[in-house]
FILO-565149 format. One record per residue: x, y, z of N, C-alpha, C in turn. Coordinates in steps of 0.02 Angstrom, whole numbers, padded with zeros to 5 digits, always signed. Layout:
REM residues N
XYZXYZXYZ...
***
This chain:
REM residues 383
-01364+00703-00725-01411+00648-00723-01373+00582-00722-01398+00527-00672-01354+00480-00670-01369+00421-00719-01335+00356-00709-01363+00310-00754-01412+00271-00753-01475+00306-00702-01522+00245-00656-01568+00297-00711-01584+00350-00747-01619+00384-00790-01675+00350-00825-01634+00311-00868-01670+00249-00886-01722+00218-00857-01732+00192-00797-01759+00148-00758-01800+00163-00775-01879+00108-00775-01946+00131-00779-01974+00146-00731-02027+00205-00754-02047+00231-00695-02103+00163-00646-02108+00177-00577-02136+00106-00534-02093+00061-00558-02044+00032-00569-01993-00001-00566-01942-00028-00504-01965-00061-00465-01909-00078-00399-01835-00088-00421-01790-00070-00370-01725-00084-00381-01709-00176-00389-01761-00203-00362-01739-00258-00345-01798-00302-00410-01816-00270-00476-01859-00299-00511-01829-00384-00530-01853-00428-00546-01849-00488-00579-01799-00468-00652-01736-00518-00625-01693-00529-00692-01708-00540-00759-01775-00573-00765-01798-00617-00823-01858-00548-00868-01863-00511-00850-01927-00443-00874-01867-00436-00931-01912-00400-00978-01881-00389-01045-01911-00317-01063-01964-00319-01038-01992-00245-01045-02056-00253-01020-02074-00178-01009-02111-00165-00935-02161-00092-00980-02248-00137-00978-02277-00089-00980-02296-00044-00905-02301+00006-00900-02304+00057-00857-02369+00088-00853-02409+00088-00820-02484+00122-00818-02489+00159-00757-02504+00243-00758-02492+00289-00717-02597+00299-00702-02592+00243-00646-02672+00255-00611-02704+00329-00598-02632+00360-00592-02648+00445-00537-02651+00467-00604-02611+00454-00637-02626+00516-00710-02698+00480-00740-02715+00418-00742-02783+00412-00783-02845+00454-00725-02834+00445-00658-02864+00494-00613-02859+00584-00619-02803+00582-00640-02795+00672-00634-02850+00685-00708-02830+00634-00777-02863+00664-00838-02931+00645-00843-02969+00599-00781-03050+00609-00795-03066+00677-00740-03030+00706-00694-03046+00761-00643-03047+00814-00704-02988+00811-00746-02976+00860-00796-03050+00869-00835-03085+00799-00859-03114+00811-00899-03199+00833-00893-03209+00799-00826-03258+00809-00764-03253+00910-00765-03215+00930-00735-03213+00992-00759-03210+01044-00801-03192+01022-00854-03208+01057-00935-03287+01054-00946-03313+00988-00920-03381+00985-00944-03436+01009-00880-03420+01010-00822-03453+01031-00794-03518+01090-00804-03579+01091-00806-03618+01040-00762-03632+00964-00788-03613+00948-00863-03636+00905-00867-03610+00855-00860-03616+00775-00832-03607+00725-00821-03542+00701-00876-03476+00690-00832-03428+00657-00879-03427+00560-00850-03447+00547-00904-03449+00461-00900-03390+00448-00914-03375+00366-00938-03307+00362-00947-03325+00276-00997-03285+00284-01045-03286+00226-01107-03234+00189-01064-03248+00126-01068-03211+00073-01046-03195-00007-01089-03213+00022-01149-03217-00023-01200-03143-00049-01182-03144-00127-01253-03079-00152-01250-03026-00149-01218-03036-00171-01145-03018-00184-01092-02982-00106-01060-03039-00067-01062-03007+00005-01053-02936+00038-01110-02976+00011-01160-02910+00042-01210-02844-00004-01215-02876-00081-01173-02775-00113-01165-02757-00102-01107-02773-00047-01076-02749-00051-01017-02769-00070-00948-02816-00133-00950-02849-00150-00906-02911-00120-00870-02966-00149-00887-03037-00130-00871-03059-00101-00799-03023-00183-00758-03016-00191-00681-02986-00127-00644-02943-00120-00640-02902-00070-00630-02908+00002-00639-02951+00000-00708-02980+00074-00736-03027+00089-00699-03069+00044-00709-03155+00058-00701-03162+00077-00603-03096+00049-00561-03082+00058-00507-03070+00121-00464-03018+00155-00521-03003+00209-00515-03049+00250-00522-03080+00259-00587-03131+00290-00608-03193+00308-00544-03205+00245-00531-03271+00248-00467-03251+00294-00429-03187+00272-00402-03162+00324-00351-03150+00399-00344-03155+00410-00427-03132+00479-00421-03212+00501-00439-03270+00486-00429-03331+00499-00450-03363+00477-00508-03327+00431-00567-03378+00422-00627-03423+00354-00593-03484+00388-00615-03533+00343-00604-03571+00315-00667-03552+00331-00724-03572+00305-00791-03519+00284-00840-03540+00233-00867-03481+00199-00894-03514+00156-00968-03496+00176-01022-03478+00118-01080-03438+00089-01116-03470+00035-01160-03424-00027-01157-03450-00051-01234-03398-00078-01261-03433-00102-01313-03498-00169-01344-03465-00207-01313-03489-00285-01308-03509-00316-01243-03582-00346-01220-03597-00377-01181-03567-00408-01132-03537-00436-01152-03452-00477-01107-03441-00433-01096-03417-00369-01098-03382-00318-01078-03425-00296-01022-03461-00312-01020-03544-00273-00976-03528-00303-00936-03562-00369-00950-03547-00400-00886-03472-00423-00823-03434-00416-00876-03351-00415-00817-03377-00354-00771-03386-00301-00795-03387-00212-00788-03428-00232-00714-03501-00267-00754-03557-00255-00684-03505-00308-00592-03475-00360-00627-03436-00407-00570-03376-00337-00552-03351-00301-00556-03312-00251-00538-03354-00193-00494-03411-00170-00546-03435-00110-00487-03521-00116-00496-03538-00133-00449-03624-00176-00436-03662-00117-00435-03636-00040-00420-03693+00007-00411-03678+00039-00497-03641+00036-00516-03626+00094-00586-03696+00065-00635-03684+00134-00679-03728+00129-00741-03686+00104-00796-03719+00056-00856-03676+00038-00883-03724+00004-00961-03697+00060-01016-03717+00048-01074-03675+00022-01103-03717-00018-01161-03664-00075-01207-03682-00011-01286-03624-00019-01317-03647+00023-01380-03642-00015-01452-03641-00086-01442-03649-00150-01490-03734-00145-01507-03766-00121-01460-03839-00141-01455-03848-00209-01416-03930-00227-01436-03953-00288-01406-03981-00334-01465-03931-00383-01448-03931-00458-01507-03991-00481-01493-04007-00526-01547-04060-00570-01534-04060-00599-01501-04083-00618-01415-04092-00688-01341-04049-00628-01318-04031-00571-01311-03983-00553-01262-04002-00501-01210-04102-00497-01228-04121-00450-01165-04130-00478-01104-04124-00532-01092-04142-00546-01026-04058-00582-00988-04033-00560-01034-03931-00545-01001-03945-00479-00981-03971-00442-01028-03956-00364-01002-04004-00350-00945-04058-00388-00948-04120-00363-00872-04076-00393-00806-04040-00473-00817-04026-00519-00756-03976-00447-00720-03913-00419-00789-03849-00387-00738-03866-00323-00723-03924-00298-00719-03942-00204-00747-03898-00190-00786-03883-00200-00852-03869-00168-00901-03917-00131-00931-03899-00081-00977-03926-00054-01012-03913-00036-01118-03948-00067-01142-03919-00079-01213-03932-00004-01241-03895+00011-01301-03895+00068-01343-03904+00038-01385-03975+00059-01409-04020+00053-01458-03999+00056-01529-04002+00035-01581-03973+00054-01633-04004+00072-01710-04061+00023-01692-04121+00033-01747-04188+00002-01710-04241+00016-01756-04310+00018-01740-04320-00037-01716-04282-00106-01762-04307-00176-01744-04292-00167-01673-04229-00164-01650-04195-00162-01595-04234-00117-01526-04249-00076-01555-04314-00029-01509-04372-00088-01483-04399-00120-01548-04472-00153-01548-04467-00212-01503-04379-00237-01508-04369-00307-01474-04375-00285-01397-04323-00228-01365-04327-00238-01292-04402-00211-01289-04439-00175-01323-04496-00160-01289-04531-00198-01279-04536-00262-01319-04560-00343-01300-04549-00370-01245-04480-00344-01229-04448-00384-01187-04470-00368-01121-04486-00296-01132-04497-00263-01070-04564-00277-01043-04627-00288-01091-04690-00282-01082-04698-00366-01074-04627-00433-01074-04665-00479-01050-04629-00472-00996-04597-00451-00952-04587-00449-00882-04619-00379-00856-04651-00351-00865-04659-00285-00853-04640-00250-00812-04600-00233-00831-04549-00185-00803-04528-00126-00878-04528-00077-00839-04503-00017-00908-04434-00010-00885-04388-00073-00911-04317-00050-00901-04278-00001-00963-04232+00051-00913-04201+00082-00945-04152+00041-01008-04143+00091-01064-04106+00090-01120-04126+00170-01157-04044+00175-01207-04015+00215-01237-04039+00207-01326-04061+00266-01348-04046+00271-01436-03995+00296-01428-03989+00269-01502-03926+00300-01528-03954+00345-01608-03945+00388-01613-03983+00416-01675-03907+00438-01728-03908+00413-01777-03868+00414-01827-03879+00487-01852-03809+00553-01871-03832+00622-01877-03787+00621-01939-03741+00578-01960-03687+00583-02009-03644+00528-02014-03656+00495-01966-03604+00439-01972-03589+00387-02011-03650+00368-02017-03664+00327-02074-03611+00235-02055-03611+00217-01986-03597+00159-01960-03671+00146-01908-03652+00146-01857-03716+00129-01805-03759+00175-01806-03819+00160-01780-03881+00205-01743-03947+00228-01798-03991+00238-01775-04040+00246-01799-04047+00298-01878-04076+00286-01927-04087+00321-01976-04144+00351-01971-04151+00406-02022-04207+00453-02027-04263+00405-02032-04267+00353-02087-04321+00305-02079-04335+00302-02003-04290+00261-01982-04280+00231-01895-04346+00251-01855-04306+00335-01867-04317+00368-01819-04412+00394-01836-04441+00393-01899-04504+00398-01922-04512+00345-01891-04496+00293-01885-04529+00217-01888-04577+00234-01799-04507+00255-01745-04515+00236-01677-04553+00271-01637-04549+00366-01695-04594+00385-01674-04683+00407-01661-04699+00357-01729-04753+00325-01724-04763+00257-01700-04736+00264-01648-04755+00164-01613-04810+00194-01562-04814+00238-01520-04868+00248-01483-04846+00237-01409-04898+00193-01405-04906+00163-01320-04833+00130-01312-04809+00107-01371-04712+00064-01378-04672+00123-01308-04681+00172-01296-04623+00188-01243-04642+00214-01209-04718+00174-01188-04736+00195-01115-04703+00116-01063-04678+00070-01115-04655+00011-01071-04584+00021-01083-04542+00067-01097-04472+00065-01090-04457+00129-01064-04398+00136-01029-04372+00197-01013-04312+00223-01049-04334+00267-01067-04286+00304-01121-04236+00359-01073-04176+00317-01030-04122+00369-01011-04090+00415-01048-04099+00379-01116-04012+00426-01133-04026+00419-01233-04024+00485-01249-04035+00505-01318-03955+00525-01347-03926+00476-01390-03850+00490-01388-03843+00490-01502-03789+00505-01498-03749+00540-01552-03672+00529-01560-03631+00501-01619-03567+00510-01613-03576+00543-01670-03501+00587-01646-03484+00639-01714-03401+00620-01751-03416+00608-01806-03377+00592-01866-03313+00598-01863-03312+00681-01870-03250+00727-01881-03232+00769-01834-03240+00749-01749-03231+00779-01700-03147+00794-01688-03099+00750-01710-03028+00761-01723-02992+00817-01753-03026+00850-01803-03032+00913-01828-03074+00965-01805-03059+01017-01753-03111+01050-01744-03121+01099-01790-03101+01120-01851-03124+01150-01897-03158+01126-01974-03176+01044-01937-03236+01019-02007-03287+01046-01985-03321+01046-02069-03391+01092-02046-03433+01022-02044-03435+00966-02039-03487+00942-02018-03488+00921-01957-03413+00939-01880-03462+00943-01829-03541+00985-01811-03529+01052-01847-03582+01070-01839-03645+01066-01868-03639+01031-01934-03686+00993-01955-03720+00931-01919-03679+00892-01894-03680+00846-01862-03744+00886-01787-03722+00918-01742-03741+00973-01703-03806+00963-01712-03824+01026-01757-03886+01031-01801-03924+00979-01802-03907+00942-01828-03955+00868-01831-03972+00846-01765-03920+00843-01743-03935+00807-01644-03980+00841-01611-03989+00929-01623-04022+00960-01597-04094+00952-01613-04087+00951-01694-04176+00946-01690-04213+00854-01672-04176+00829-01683-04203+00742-01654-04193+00752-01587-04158+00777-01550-04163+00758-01474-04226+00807-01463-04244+00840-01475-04310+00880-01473-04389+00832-01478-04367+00771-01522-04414+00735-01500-04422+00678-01437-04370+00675-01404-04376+00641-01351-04330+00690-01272-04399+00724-01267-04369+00801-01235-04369+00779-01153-04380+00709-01134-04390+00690-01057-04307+00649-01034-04272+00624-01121-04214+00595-01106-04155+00650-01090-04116+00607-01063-04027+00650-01068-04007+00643-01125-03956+00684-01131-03944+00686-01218-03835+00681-01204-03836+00656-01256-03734+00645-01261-03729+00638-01339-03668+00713-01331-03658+00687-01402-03585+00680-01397-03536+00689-01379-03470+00708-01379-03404+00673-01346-03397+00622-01393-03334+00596-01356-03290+00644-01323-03200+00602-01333-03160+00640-01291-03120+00691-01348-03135+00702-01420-03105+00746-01459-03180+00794-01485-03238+00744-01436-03308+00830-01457-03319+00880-01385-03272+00816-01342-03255+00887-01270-03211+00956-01280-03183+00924-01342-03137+01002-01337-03165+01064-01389-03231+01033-01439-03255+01065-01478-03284+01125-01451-03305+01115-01376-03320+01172-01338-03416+01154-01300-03429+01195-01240-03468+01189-01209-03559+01164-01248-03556+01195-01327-03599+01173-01352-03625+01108-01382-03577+01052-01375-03582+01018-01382-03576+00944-01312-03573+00977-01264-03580+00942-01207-03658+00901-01191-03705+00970-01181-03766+00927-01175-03768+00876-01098-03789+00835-01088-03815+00831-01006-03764+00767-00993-03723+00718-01042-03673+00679-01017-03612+00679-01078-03564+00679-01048-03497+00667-01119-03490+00587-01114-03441+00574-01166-03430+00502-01146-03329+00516-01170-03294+00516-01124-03209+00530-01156-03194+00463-01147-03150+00448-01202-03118+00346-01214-03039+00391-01201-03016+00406-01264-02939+00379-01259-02915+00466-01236-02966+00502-01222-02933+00572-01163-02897+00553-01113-02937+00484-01075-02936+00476-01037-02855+00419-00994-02841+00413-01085-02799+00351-01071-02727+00400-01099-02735+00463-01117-02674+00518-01119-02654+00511-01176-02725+00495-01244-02719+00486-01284-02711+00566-01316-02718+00613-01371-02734+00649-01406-02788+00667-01441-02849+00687-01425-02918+00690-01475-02914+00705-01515-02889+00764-01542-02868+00814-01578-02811+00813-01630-02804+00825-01706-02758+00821-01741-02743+00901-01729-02753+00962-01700-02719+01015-01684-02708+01019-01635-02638+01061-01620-02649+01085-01529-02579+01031-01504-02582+01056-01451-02544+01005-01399-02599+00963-01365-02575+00907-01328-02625+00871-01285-02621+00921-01225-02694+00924-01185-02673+00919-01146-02682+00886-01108-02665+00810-01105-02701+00774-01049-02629+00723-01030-02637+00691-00983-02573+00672-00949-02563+00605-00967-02474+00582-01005-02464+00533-01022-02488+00459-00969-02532+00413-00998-02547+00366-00938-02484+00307-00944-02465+00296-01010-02429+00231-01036-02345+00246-01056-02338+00208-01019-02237+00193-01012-02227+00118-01034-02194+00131-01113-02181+00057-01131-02111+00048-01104-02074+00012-01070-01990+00026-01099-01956-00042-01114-01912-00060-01150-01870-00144-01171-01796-00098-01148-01778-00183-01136-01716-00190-01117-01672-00194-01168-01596-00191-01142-01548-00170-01207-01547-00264-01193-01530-00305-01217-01494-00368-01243-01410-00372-01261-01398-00337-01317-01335-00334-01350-01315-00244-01370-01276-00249-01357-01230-00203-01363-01182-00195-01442-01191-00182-01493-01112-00204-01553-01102-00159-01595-01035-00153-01597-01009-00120-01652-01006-00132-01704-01028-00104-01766-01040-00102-01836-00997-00053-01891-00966-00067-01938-00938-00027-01967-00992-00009-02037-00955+00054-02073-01006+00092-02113-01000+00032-02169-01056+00030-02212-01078+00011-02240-01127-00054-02241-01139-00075-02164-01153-00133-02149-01231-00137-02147-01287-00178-02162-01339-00180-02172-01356-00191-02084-01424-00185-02075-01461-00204-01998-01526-00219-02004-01536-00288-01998-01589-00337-01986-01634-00342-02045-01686-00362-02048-01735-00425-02101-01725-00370-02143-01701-00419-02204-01723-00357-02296-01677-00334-02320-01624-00303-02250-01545-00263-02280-01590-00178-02288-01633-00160-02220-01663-00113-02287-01644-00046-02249-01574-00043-02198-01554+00024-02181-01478-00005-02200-01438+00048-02208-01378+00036-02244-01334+00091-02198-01266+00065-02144-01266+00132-02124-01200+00159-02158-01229+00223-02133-01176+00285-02160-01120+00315-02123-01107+00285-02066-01054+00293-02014-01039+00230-01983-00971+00217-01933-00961+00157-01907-01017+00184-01851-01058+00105-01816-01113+00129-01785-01124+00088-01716-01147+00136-01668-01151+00051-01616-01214+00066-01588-01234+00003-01597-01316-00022-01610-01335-00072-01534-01390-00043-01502-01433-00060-01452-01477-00114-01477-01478-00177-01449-01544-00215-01483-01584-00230-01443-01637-00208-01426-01691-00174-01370-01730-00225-01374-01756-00291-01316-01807-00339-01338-01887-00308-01322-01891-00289-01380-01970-00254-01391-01980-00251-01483-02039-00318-01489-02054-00281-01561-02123-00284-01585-02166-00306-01642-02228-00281-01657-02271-00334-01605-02232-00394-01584-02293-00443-01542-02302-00393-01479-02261-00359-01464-02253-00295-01401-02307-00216-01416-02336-00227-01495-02363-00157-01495-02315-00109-01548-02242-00105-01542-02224-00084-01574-02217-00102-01662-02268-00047-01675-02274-00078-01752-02229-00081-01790-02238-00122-01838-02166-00121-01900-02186-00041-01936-02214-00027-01929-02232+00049-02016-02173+00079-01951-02158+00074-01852-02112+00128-01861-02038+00094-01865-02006+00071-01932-01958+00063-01958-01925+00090-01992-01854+00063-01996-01824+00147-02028-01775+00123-02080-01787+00119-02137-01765+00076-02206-01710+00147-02228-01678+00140-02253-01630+00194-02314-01665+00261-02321-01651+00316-02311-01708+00368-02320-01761+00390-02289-01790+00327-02221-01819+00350-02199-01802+00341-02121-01863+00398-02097-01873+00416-02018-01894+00370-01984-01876+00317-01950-01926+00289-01896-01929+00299-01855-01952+00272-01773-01966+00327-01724-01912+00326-01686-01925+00388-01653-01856+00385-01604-01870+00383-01543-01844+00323-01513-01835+00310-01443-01793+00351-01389-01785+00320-01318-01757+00363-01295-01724+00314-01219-01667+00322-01239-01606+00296-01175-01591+00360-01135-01607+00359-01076-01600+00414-01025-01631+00472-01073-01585+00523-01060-01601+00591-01075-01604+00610-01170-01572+00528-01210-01529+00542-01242-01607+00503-01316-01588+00544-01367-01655+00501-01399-01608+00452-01453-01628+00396-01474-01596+00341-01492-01651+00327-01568-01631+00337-01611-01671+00294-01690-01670+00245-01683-01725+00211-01715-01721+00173-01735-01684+00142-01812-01658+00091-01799-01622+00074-01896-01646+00008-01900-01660+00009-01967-01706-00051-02001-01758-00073-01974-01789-00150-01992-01844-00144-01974-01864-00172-01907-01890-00138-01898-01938-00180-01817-01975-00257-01827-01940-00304-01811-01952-00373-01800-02000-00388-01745-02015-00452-01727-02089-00468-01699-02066-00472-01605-01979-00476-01620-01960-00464-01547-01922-00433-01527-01870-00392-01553-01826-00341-01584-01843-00298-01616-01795-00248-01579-01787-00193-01630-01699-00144-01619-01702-00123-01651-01626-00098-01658-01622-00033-01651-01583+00014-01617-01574+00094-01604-01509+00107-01608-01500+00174-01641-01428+00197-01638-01417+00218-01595-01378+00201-01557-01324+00230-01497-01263+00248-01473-01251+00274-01559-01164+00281-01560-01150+00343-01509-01197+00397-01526-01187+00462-01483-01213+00465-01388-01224+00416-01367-01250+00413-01307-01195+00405-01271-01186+00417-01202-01122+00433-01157-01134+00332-01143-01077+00337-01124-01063+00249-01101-01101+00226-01044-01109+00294-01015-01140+00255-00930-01187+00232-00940-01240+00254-01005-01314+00246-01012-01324+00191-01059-01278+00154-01109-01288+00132-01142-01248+00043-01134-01280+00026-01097-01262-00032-01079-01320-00100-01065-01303-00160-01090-01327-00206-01083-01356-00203-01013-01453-00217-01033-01487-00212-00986-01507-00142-00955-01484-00119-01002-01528-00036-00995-01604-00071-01003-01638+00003-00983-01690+00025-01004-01726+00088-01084-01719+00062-01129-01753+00122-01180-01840+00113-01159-01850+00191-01162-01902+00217-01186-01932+00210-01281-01975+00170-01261-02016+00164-01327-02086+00202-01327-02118+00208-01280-02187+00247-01273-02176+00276-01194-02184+00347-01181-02181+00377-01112-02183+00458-01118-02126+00476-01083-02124+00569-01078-02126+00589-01133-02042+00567-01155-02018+00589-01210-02046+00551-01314-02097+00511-01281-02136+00472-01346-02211+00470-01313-02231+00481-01341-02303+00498-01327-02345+00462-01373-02401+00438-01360-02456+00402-01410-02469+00430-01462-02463+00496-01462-02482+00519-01525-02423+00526-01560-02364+00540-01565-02295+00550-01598-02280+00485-01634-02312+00414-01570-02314+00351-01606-02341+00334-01670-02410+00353-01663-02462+00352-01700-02452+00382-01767-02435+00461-01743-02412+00481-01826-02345+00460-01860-02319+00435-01833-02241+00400-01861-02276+00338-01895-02314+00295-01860-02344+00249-01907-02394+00260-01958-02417+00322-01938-02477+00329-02004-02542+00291-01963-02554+00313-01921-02606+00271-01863-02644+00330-01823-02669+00302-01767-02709+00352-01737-02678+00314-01648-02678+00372-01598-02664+00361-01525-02721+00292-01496-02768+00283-01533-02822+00235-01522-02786+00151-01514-02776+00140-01588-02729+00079-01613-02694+00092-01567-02618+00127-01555-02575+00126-01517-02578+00087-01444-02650+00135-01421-02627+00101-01340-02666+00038-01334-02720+00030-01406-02750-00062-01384-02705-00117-01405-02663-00076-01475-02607-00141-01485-02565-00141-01421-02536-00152-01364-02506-00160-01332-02511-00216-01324-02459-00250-01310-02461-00320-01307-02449-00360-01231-02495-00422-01226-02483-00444-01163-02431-00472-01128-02378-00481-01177-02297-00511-01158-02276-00457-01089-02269-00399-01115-02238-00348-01083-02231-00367-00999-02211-00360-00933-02232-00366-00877-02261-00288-00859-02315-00297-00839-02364-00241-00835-02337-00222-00743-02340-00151-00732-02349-00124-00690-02398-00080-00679-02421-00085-00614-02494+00003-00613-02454+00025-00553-02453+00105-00563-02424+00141-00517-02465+00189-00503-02450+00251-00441-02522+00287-00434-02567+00256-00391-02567+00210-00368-02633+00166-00325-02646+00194-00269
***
């Protein structure tokens, strides 16, 4: 393997001198893992979460791909988010899962949005809304089964279903559910969770029903139901705290080497004094640090593990702590060709994965790919 190993992947030979590090976003792999996921769930409808700017990794760009490879349903968290979404793709469906604020139904009638309902008041308002323009525009419940954050309560749900003539002026698309402890597929309250969804969606037997993000797709076919909704499957995150992934890395962080230096044993490395080394050492100082995403928890003080990066073929520690623009890797054992000012390390990619990140910090693949930071020079490859 030669010394070009390193390089980031979509990286020109002829990149700009001044890049310091280069986020990497693989379009074809966020395309291959909604085909992936489109097919696990088949027959039923795989949508696609596009919240917080597609996870960090750009909405525009996602929501692009996405169309193309067939998703025609899409949510989002926040209104603003709706509306960028609707200026990107004018035919898609597109639920907000914030709900609908007070003055904000006739944002959601002007863009065809569609709000996810959250409680009764929220029911009573668009149905107002609807019966003074009359029109029965579509919107989503959300029925609370365990969660105990958003969506309708048992009250709620007594309240709405004695309103009467109330939802002959709205259209009720979509009867939805998030589940808790879908990360574990051996808690017993997915299937509690289940249970509950089953007998409430029974009262609104004309809607589509979703209960299952992208870690209740792998819980298995019974929990599919007529649409999924996968967020960070899709972004080659990990659903699942068992198992391997299997879904395809989308995100390549990599920083450049800066300095090159030799250190003898006993010498401290960076803010605190708080790695001490134990051999003469020669240290990579990689410009990438927490304003970049890379968190400080993966630091590596006296005793402990922080994460390990990776120069070519070769994996590189980190020592001491990760600073806000720096960070430091051992590279005493790496061959010379690879370890030179203005390399490329791997900080998030093949060989580091979102989730390896995640549990080194004590975090989840979620955090990981939204902290990414906008310094980086972004590439999309795959187009």
């Amino acid at each position: 393997m030669s010394g070009q190993a390193s390089r980031p992947e979509g990286a020109s030979a002829n990149r700009d001198t001044h890049e310091t590090a280069i986020l990497t976003i693989d379009l074809r792999a966020l395309a291959d893992n909604y085909r992936d996921l489109s097919d696990r769930t088949r027959p039923a409808e795989c949508a696609a979460v596009v919240k917080a700017d597609a996870y960090g990794l750009g909405m525009a760009q996602a929501a692009a791909v996405l169309w193309r490879n067939g998703c025609r349903t899409y949510f989002v968290a926040t209104i603003a988010e709706a509306v960028d979404l609707r200026v990107l793709l004018a035919e898609a469906v597109i639920y907000v899962l914030n709900g609908l604020l007070a003055g904000t139904a006739a944002t959601f009638h002007q863009h065809g949005l569609r709000p996810v309902l959250n409680s009764a008041s929220e029911v009573r308002d668009w149905a107002n809304y609807c019966s003074s323009v009359g029109e029965a525009l579509p919107c989503a419940i959300h029925v609370d089964t365990g969660m105990n954050r958003l969506g309708l309560s048992a009250t709620d749900i007594d309240e709405i279903r004695g309103m009467g003539d109330l939802w002959q002026t709205v259209t009720l698309s979509l009867v939805m559910s998030h589940l808790a402890c879908a990360d574990d597929h051996a808690h017993a309250k997915n299937g509690r969770q289940r249970e509950r969804f089953e007998v409430i969606r029974m009262l609104f037997p004309k809607a589509l029903t979703s209960l299952a993000n992208s870690a209740g797709i792998l819980l298995g076919s019974e929990y599919h139901y007529d649409l999924v909704r996968p967020g960070v499957a899709l972004y080659g995150g990990h659903p699942q705290r068992q198992g391997d992934n299997p879904f395809r890395p989308v995100v390549h962080l990599m920083g450049r080497i800066l300095q090159i230096r030799d250190t003898a044993r006993g010498e401290t490395v960076g803010y605190g004094a708080t790695r001490t080394l134990d051999r003469p050492t020669r240290i990579a100082v990689v410009a990438v640090g927490y304003a970049d995403g890379l968190f400080r928890a993966l630091s590596a003080g006296d005793g402990e593990a922080g994460l390990i990066a990776y120069l070519g073929p070769y994996a590189v520690p980190v020592l001491g702590r990760v600073s806000m623009d720096l960070v430091s890797v051992d590279v005493t054992d790496v061959p010379e060709a690879f370890r030179q000012r203005g390399a490329w390390v791997e900080l998030l990619g093949p060989n580091v994965s979102a989730h390896t990140m995640a549990s080194q910090a004590g975090t989840i693949d979620y955090e990981v790919l939204t902290s990414l930071g906008s310094r980086a020079t972004r590439r999309y490859v795959g187009i």
